[in-house]
N, C-alpha and C positions, 0 to 999 in steps of 0.2 A: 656875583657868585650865587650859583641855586642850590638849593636844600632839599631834596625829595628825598619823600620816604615811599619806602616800596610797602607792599602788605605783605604779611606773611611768606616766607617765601622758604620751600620745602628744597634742599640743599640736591636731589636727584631731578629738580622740575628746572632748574637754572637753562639758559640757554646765552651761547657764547656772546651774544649780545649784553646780555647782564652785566658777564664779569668783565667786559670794556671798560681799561681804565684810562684811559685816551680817547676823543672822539674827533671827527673830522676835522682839519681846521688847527691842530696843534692845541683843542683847549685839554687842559687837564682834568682830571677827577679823583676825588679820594672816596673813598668806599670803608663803611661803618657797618658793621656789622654787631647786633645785641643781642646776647644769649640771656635768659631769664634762667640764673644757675638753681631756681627754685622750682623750676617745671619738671615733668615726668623725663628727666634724661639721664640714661643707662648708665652709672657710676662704672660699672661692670665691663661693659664694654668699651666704655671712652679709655679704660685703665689698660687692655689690651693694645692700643694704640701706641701706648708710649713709647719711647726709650727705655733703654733700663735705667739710666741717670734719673729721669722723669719719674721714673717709676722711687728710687733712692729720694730724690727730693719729697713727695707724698708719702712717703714714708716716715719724716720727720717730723710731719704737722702734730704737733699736741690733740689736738680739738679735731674729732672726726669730722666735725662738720666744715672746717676748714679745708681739711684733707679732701673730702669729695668735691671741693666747688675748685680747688687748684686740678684735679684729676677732672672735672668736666671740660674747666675753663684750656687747659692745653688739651685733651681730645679734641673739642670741638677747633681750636683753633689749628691742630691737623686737619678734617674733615674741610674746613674751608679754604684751607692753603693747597687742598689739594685741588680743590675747584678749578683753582686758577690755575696749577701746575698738571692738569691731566694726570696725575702721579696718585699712588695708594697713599693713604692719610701714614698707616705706620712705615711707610718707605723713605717718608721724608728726614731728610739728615739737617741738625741742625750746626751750625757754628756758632761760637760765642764774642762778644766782645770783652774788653777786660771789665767792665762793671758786668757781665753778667746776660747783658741784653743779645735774644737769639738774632741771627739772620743766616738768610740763606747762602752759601755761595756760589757765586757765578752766575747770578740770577736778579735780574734791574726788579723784582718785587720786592718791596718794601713790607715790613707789616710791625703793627706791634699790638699787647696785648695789657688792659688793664682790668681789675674785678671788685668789687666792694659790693657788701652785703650781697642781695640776690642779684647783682647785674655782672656780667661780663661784657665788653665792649674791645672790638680787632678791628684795626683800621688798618686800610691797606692802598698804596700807592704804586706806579710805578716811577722805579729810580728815585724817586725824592725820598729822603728820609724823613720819617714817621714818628710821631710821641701822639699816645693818648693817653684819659685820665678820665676817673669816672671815682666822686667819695661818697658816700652819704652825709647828708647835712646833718651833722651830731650837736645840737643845742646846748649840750654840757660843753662844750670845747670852750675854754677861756681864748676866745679872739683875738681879744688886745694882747696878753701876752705873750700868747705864742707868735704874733705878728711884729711884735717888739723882736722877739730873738729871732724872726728868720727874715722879714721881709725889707725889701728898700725903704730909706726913709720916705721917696715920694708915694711908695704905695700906702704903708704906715699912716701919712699925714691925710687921703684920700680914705681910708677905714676911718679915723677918726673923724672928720668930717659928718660923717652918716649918724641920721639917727640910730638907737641903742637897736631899735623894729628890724634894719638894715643889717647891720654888720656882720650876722652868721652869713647872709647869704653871700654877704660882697667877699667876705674874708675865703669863702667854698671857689666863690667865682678865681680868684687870686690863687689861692693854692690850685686848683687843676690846670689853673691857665700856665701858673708855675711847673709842675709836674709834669703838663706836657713836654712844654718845653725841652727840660733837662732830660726827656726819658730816650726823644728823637737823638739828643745829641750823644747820647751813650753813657753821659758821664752821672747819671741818676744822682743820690743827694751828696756825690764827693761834689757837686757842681756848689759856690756858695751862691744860695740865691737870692742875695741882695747885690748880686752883678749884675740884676736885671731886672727891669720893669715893667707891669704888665697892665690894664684895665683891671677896673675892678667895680667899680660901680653899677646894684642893679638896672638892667637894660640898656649899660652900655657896651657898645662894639666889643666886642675881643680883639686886642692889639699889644704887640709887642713895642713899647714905649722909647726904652731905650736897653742898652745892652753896652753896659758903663767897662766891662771886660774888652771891648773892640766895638765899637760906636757903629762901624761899617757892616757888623752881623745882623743890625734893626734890622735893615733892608733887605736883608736874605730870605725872612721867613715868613711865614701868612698864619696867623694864631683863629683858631674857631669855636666858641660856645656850640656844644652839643645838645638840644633838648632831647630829653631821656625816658625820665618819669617822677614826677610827684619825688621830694623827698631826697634827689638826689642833683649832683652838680656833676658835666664832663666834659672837655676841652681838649681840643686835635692842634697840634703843632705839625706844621711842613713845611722842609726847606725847601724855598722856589714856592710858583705861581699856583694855586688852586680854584680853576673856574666853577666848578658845581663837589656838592658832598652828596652821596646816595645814600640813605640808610637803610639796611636789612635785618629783618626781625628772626632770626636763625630758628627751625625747625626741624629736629635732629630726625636722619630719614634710617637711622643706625636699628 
């Protein structure tokens, strides 16, 4: 499986080869896309894009600053979805699933969307469904415990193992690897996630271990650490085969 990252790449300069999420040969590809929700991009005009629903939702954030980074993170994620769909970012229709999560319909692309602190991160397939995940590693978070109330005992035992130096990162590694997971499947955290088990160890593989809910769904899925930036932890889940990931640094041309 290959990892490239693309450089800067200005969303009007794309050319139909880019956005190939298939290439010859049947191999597949999943495509990453990074928006830096802290760069110079038009609050203003990503909010014209919306839905009015969208628009309802940003409407309820407490924290302004909350508010603009969900009004950047779905503009931009119009703007790119339209890439792919030759279509106007605000003409796009969305459907929902019953946890909440968008998809299009009638249409084999896939995508999904995660945001923490200044990163936003939309991963996008075709046909295979899609979970990403992207947190900031928060050094206050008591580890242990809250690994105690949510994760399997094999992951649990595997955090413990690790030096004290260790366990923010392996515990970040495990929770995104987690969150991918259940976000692809739709069923976000009604999903109990000690039905499932994932890698978590620094510098080890990302894998889906076992999946104690139906033993036969391991094999369904291909789990991937994201490198991102300093400070942060993200993890792409996809049901089916994944031969290369492409990463794009999103450069708003609005």
């Amino acid at each position: 499986m290959n990892y490239t990252r693309e450089s800067t790449v200005d969303g009007g300069r794309l050319t139909v080869d880019d956005l190939r999420l298939t290439v010859d040969g049947g191999r597949w590809t999943a495509h990453v896309w990074c928006i830096d929700l802290g760069a110079k991009l038009s609050v203003s005009q990503c909010f014209r894009l919306l839905s009015d629903d969208e628009k309802e939702r940003a409407a309820k954030f407490r924290f302004e600053k909350d508010r603009q980074h969900f009004i950047i993170a779905r503009g931009t994620l119009r703007e790119i979805l339209a890439l792919y769909l030759s279509e106007k970012p605000a003409n796009i229709e969305f459907e929902y699933e019953k946890n909440g999560k968008p998809f299009l319909p009638r249409n084999p692309l896939q995508f999904n969307l995660s945001h923490a602190g200044e990163i936003a991160l939309i991963g996008l397939t075709k046909n295979n469904i899609i979970g990403v995940d992207v947190e900031v590693i928060n050094r206050k978070v008591e580890v242990e415990r809250v690994a105690q109330h949510f994760f399997a005992k094999g992951e649990i035992n595997a955090l413990m193992s690790l030096p004290q130096t260790q366990r923010h990162e392996a515990f970040f590694n495990c929770w995104t690897r987690k969150e991918a997971f259940i976000k692809a499947t739709g069923d976000g955290l009604s999903f109990p996630l000690d039905q499932f088990e994932v890698t978590l160890k620094p510098n080890e593989k990302a894998a889906l271990l076992a999946t104690h809910f139906d033993e036969k769904e391991r094999e369904k899925w291909s789990l991937f650490n994201l490198e991102i930036k300093e400070g942060y932890k993200a993890a792409l889940a996809v049901k089916g085969k994944i031969n290369e990931i492409k990463r794009f640094d999103w450069t708003s041309h609005l």
